[in-house]
C-alpha positions in Angstrom: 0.0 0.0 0.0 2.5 2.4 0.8 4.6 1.3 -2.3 1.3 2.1 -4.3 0.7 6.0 -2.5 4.5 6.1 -3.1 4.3 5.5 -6.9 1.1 7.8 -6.8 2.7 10.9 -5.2 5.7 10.0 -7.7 3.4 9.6 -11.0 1.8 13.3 -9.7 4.7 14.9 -8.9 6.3 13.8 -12.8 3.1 15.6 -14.1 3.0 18.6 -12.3 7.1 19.0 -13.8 5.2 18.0 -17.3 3.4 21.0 -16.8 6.0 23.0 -15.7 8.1 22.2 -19.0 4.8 22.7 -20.8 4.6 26.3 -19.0 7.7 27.1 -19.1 8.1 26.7 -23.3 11.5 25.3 -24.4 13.5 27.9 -22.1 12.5 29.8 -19.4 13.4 33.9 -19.8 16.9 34.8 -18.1 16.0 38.3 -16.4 17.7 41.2 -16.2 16.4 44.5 -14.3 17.5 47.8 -15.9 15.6 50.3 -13.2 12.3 50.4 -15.1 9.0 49.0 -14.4 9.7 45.4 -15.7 12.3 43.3 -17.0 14.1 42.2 -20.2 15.1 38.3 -20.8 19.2 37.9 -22.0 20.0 35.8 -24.7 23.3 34.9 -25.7 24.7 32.2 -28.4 23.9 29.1 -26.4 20.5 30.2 -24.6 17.6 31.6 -25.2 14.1 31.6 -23.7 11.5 30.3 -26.4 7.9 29.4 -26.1 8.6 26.7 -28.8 6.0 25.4 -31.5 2.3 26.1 -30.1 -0.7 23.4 -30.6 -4.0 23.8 -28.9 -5.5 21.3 -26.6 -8.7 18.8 -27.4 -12.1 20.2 -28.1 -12.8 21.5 -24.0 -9.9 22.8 -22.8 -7.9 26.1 -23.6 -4.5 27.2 -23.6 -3.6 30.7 -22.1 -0.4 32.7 -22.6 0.3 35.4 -20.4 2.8 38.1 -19.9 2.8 40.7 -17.5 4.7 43.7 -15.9 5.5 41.4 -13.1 7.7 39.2 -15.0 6.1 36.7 -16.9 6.7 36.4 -20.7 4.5 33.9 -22.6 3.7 31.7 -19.7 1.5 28.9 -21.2 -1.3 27.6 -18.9 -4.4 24.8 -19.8 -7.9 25.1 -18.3 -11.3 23.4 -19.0 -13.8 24.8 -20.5 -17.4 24.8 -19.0 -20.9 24.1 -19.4 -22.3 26.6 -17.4 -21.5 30.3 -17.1 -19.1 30.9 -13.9 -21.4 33.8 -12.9 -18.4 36.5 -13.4 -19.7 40.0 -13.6 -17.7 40.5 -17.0 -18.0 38.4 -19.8 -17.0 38.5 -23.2 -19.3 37.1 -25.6 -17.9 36.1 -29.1 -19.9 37.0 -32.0 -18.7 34.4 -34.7 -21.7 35.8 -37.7 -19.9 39.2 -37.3 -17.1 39.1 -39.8 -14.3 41.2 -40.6 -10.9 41.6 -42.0 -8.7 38.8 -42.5 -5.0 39.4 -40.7 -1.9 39.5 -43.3 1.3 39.2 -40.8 3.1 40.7 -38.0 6.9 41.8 -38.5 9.7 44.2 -38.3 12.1 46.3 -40.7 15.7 45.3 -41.5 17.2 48.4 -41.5 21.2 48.9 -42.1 21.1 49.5 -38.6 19.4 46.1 -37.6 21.8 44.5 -40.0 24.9 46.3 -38.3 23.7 45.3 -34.8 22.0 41.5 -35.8 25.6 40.6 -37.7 28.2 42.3 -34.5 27.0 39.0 -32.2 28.9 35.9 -32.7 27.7 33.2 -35.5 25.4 31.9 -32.7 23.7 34.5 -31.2 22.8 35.5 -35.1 21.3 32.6 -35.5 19.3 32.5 -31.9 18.1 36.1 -32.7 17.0 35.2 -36.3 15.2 32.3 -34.6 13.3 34.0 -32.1 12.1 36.4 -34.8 11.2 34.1 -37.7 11.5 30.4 -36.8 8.2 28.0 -35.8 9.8 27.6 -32.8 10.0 31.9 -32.5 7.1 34.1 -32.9 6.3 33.9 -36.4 7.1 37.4 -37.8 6.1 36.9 -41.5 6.5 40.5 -42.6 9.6 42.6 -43.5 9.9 45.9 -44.4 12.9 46.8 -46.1 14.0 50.6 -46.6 15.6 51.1 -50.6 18.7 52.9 -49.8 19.3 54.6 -47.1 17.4 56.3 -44.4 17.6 57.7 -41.1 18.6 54.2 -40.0 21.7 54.3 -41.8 25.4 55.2 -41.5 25.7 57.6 -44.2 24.0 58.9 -47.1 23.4 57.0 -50.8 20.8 55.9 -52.7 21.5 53.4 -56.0 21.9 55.8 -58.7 23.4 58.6 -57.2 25.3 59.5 -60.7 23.6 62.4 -62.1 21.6 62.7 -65.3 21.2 58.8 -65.3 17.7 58.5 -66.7 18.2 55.1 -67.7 19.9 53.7 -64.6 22.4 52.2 -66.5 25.0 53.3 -63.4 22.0 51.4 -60.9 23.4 49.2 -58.1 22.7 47.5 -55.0 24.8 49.8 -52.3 27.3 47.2 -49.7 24.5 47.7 -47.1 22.1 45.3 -49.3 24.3 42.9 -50.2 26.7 42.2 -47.6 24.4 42.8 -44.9 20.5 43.2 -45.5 20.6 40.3 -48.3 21.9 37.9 -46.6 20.1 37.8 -42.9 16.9 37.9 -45.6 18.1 34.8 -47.1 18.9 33.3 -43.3 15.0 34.7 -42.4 13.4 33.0 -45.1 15.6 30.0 -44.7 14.3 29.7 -41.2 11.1 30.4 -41.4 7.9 27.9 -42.3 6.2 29.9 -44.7 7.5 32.5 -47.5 7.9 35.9 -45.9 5.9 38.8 -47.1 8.6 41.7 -48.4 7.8 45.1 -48.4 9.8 47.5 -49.8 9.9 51.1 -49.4 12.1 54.2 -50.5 12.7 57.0 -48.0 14.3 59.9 -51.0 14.9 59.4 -54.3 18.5 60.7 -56.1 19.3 64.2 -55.3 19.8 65.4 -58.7 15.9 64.0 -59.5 15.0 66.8 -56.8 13.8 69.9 -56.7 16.7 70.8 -53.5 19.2 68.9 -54.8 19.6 67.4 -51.4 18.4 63.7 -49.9 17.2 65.7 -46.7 15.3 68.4 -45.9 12.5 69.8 -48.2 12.3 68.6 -51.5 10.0 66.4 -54.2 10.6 65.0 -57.7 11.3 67.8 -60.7 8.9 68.3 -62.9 5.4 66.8 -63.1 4.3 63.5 -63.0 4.3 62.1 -66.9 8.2 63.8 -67.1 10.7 61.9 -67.0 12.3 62.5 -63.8 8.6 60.5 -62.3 9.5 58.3 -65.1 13.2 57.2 -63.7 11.8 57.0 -60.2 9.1 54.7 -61.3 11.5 52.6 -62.8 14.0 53.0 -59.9 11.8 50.9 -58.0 11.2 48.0 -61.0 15.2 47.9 -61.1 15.5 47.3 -57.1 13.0 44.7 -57.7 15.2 42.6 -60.4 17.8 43.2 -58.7 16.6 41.6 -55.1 15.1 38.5 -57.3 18.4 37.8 -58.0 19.2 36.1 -54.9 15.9 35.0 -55.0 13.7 37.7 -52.6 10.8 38.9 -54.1 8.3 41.5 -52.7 4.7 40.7 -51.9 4.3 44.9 -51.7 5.9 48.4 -52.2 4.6 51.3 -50.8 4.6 54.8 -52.3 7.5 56.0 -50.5 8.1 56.3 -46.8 6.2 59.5 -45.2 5.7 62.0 -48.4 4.6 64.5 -45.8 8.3 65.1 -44.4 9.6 66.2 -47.7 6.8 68.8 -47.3 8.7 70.3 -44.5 11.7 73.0 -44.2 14.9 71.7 -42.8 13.7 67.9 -42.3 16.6 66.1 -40.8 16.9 63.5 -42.9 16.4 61.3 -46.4 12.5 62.1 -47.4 10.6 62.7 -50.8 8.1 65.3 -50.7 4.5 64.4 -52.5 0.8 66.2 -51.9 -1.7 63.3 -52.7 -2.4 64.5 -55.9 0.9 64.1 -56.7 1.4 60.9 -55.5 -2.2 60.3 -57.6 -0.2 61.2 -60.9 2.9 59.3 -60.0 0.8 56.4 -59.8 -1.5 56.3 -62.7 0.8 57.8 -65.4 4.4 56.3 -63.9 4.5 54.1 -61.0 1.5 51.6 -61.6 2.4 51.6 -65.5 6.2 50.9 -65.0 5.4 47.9 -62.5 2.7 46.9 -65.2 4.8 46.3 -67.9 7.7 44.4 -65.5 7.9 41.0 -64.7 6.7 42.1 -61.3 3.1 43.3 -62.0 1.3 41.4 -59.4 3.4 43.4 -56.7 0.9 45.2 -54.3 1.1 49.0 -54.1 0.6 50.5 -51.0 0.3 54.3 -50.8 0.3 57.1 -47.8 3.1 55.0 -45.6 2.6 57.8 -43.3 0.8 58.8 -40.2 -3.0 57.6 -40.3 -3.5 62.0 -39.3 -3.7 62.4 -42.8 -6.7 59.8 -43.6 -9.1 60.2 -45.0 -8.7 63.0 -46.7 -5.4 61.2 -48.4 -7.2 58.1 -49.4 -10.1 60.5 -51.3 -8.0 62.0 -53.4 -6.1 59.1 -54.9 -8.6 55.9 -54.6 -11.5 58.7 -55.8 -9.2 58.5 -59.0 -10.0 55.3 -61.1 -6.8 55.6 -63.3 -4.5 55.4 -59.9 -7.3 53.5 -58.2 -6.4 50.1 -60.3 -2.7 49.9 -59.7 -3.2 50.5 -56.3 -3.7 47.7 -53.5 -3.8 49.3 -49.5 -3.2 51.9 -47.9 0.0 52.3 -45.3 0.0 53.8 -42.3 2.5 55.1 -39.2 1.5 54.5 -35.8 3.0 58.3 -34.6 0.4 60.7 -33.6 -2.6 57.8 -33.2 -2.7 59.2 -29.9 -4.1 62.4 -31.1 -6.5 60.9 -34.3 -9.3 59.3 -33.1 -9.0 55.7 -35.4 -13.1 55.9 -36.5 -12.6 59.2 -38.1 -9.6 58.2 -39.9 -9.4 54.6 -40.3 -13.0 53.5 -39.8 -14.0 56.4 -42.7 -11.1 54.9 -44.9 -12.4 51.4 -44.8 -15.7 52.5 -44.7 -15.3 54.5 -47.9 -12.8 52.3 -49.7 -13.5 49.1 -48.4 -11.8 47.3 -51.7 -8.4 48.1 -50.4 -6.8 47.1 -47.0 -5.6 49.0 -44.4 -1.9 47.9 -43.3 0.6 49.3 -40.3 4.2 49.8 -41.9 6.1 51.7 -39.3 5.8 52.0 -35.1 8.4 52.2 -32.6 8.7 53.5 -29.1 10.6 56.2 -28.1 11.0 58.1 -30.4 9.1 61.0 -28.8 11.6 64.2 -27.3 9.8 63.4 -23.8 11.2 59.9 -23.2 13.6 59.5 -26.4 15.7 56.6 -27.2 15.9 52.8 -24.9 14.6 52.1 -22.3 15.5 48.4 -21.2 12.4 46.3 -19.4 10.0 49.1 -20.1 6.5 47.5 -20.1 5.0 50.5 -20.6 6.0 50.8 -23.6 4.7 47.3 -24.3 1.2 48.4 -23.7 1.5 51.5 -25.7 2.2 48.7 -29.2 -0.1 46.2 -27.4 -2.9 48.8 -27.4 -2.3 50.6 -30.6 -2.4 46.9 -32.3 -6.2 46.0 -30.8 -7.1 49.3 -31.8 -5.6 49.3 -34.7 -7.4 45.3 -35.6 -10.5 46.7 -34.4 -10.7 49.6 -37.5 -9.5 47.0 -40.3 -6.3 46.9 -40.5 -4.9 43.6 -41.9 -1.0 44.1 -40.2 0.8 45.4 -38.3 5.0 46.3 -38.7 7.6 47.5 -36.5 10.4 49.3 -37.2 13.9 48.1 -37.0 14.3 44.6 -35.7 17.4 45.1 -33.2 18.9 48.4 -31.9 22.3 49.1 -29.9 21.7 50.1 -26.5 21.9 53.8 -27.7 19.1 53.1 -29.8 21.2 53.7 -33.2 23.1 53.0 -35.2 21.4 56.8 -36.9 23.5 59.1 -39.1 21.3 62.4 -37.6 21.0 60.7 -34.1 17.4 60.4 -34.6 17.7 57.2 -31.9 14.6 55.3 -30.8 13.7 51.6 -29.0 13.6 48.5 -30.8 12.0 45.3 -29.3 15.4 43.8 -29.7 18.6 45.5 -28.2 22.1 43.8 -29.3 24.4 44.6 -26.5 27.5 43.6 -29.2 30.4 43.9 -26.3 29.0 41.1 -24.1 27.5 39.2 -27.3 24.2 39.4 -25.7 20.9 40.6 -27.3 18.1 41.2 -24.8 14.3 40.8 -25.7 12.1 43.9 -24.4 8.5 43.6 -23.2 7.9 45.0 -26.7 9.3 41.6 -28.1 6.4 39.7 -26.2 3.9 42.4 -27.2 4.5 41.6 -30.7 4.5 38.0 -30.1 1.1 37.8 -28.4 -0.3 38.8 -32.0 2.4 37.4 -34.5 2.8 34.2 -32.7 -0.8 33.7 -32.8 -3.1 35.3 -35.7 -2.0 33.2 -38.7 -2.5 34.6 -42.3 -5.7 34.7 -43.3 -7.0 34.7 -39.6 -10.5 36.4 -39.7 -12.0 38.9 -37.2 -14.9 38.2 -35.8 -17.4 40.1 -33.2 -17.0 40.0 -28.9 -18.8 42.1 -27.1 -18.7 42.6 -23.4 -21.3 42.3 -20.9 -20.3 45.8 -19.4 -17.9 48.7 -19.1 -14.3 47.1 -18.7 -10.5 48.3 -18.9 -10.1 45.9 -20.9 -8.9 45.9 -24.4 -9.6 43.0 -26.6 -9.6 41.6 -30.2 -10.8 38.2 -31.5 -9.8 35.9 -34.5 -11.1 32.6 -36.0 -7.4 31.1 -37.3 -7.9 29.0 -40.7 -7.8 26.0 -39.2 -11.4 27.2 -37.2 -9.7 27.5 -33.7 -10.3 30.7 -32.1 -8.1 33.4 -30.5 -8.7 35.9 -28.1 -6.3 38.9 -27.4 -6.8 40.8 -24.2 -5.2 44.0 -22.7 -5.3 45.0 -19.3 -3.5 48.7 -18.8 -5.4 49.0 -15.1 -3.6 48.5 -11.9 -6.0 46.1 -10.7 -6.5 42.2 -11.7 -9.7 41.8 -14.0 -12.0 38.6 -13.3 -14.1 38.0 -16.8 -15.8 34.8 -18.6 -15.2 34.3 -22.0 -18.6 32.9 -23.3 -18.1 31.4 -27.2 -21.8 29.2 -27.9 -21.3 26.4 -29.7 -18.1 25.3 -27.1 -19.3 27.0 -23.4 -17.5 29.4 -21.0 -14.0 30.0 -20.3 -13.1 31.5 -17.0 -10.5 33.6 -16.4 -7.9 36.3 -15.1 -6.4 39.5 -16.5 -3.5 40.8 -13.9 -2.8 44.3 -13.6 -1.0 45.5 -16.7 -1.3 42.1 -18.2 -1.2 40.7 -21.7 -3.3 37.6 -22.3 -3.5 35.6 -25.5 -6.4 32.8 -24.8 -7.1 30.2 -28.0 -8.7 27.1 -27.8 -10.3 24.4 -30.9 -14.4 24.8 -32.1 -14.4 22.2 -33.7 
């Protein structure tokens, strides 16, 4: 008998460590404290914390991945669900008849700068970072923005045909930047990563002698008018960088219209920007842009236009979709996540869907700190976590179909950035110690990209009352469904998650808490 109780206790405590594996992912996060509100978790060559490949329980039960300001980073629970409703006060009913958008991807830009830093570790710790990004076993970034020359980003000034007069590009090259740095970590992200990635490519300036200043920076747009030729050699500018990325086998699923037209509006900007009002931009793309791709062997490439802050919808949006000749080369619409504070999204993106529901809504650019008030890194910020966390369930809840952050892995300065323009990335490479360090950002991503597969569907939730809760929900393609919640409050949230045809699923939100729940329907 006691043999028997022994072998009992023994058989309970091995599946309580089963569980502990199973919570813990592959690796549990190494933490380091930096003297802000949370933590980050250290990875070198050899280690790093991972949540591993993800598969939902049976039909009944539900997985739940949590991260918090407290400390916990992807921490994978199982529950049951239940017949009856737990009587919780809240509950959050999903609406599966009320459908939406379907989700593109989740990913980041590589930057020179993100090249520089990714490619200063050792062979390994390349390889873990690329992993965590990009692999199954990481958190399933499919999308990559890459800039076309130079930008702030960057550790001096070109573009590829900086030789003047050159209306035919004959003199057009790939600058070092692309092809011993950005081309190959592609090639290692694709290689790594299950599915193809989606590329998006986008120019910050084109040639100085195409411009009216005669400068990359500051104020300045094309010469002449769309139709001339300098429109003409910029159109084809981007067909050339095309070909010349297919050549080690990276194509683009998009382009957008160039990176934030409204800087090279402004006097003195900083740094590399082209200058277009919309009805530019309009002209560019029916008589130049959209014909040039057209005729390539690239014509199913998707253009995006605007790649700016979504202040400027919709009035943007009317005056180039309103125009049927720029209209039908012309795919989404790109927008920046600076300023959402201050632009309400129904006014801007809920009238741009609503009006032009034929072409998608897609985020291209976000970062944290780059405000003066609190510029540059901050290491174990979770605040700043929330801030992406909440501007992604708003941004899913008014259409848009994905989401990008800027560049992939910083210094601890929060550069490499020819004009010092420094900001936070997700990932800081800390090159002397051969480290990299994964922010509260990096999970705040993850509990989207990890999750909402391409071609995951929106569907309705509504909630049973006023809540701090933020919250976005998703039927994946294989029918399972995923809830996304937010809590920015200082207090823990009790709720019910109440999906009809499977039953209730009870559960917590912690103060400042990040909870991805996801269980089978079927």
């Amino acid at each position: 008998m006691a043999l028997s109780s022994l072998s009992s206790v023994l058989w309970a405590l091995l599946f309580v460590a089963a569980q502990v594996i199973l919570s813990a992912g592959y690796n549990k996060c190494v933490a380091r404290n930096f003297g802000y509100d949370s933590v980050v978790c250290e990875c070198n060559s050899t280690y790093c914390d991972s949540i591993g490949s993800v598969s939902l329980p049976p039909l009944g039960q539900f997985s739940s991945y949590l991260s918090n300001i407290a400390g916990s980073r992807l921490e994978a629970s199982q529950g049951e669900v239940r017949a009856n409703s737990t009587g919780e006060r809240l509950r959050l009913t999903i609406v599966p008849y009320q459908k939406y958008q379907k989700t593109r991807g989740f990913g980041g830009a590589m930057t020179d700068a993100a090249a520089i830093n990714i490619l200063s570790l050792s062979a390994g710790a390349q390889e873990q970072l690329l992993r965590q990004y990009f692999s199954s076993e990481g958190i399933g970034y499919s999308v990559v923005r890459v800039p076309m020359a130079s930008c702030d980003f960057s550790t001096r000034l070109y573009t590829y045909a900086d030789t003047p007069g050159d209306y035919d590009l004959h003199n057009f090259t790939l600058a070092p930047e692309d092809i011993n740095m950005k081309i190959p970590l592609l090639q290692r992200a694709q290689a790594l990563s299950p599915r193809p990635l989606s590329l998006l490519a986008s120019a910050w300036s084109a040639p100085a002698w195409m411009k009216t200043n005669g400068a990359l920076t500051g104020k300045g747009s094309l010469k002449g008018q769309p139709g001339g030729k300098e429109h003409k050699t910029w159109a084809q500018y981007y067909v050339r960088f095309l070909e010349e990325y297919a050549k080690y086998n990276l194509t683009f699923w998009a382009l957008t219209t160039g990176n934030e037209p409204s800087a090279g509006m402004m006097t003195n900007y900083s740094f590399q920007a082209l200058g277009f009002t919309p009805e530019e931009q309009r002209d560019w793309v029916s008589l130049d842009l959209g014909p040039a791709l057209h005729a390539s062997s690239y014509p199913h490439t998707h253009v995006l236009i605007l790649d700016d802050s979504r202040i400027l919808l919709p009035h943007w949006a009317k005056v180039v979709l309103s125009d049927i000749h720029a209209g039908r080369y012309i795919h989404g619409v790109a927008v920046h996540w600076y300023l959402d504070s201050v632009v309400p999204p129904d006014i801007s993106l809920g009238t741009t869907h609503d009006l032009y529901p034929e072409y998608y809504l897609f985020g291209t650019e976000a970062c944290a700190g780059w405000n003066p008030l609190n510029k540059g890194v901050m290491l174990g910020s979770w605040d700043r976590a929330e801030q992406y966390a909440h501007d992604i369930i708003e941004d899913l809840n008014h259409y848009v179909v994905g989401w990008t952050d800027w560049n992939l892995a910083l210094d601890p300065n929060g550069g490499p950035n020819w004009v010092k323009n420094v900001v936070d990335s997700p990932v800081i490479v800390d090159a002397t110690r051969d480290v990299f360090y994964k922010q509260p950002s990096f999970y705040s991503m993850a509990h989207f990209s990890k999750f909402l597969w391409e071609g995951s569907q929106r569907v309705g939730v509504s909630a049973s009352g006023e809540t701090h809760l933020e919250f976005s929900a998703f039927i994946r393609p294989d029918g399972s469904l995923v809830l996304i919640i937010l809590n920015r409050s200082s207090s823990d949230i009790l709720f019910e998650v109440w999906d009809p045809p499977v039953g209730y699923i009870p559960s917590t939100a912690p103060a400042h808490s990040l909870l991805t729940l996801a269980w089978k329907r079927q």
